[in-house]
Every structure is written in C-alpha cells, then in structure tokens.
C-alpha positions, 0 to 999 in steps of 0.5 A: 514168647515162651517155648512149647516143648511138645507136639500136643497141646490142651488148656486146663478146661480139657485137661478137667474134662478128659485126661485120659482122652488127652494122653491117648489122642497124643498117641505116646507124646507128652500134652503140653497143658496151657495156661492163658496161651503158656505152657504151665505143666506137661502131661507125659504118658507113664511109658515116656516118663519111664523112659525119660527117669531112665535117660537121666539115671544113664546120664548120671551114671556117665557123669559119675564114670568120667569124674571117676576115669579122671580123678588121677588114682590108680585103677584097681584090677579086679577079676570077676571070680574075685567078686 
C-alpha cells in the first residue's frame, strides 16, 4: 500500500470542482489528491511551497559547507573590510 503524506485528502472529481476550496479546508497543509485510493499529486498552498524551496536551498547550502570544511585546503582568513 502506498503511503499518504498528508493529513488532507481529495479525489480528482474535488479537486475539478474547487480547488480553492480544497486548499482552505486543509488550513495551510498540503491535499493529498487520490487517484482510485493512490496518492497521484499533492496539492500545497504557496506559503508551504515556499517554505518547503527554502528547507531545500539550506539544506544544499549545509551539504555544500561540510564538502568544503573537509575538502583539506587550507582556510583563507579573509577581514570584512577587505571585501
């Protein structure tokens, strides 16, 4: 069985009808949107998308820090008025 990654969810018949309606009955949260009883597409509110983009851009931006702070080059001492 597949797994439902959202508190709300709604067939393709509701999400035709009202998407909008969809978005502010789950208050915020993301619609799981269900084709024959499968999730098929989440429906996310721009706010949480939004969110969401930022988590991922971190998340980069720490992988990329870590490959750097163990790449074994030498660290360059930089002072902000040099910038």
């Amino acid at each position: 069985m597949t797994e439902v990654l959202a508190n709300y969810t709604a067939d393709i018949s509701e999400l035709k009808q009202n998407p909008c309606e969809l978005i502010k009955r789950a208050e915020g949260q993301a619609v799981a949107i269900l084709h024959h009883n499968r999730p098929s597409a989440y429906l996310l509110p721009a706010e949480l998308y939004e969110q969401m983009i930022d988590i991922l851009e971190d998340y980069a931006l720490t992988q990329e820090l870590k490959k750097r702070l163990n790449d074994e080059e030498k660290p360059i001492t930089v002072k902000l008025d040099e910038l």
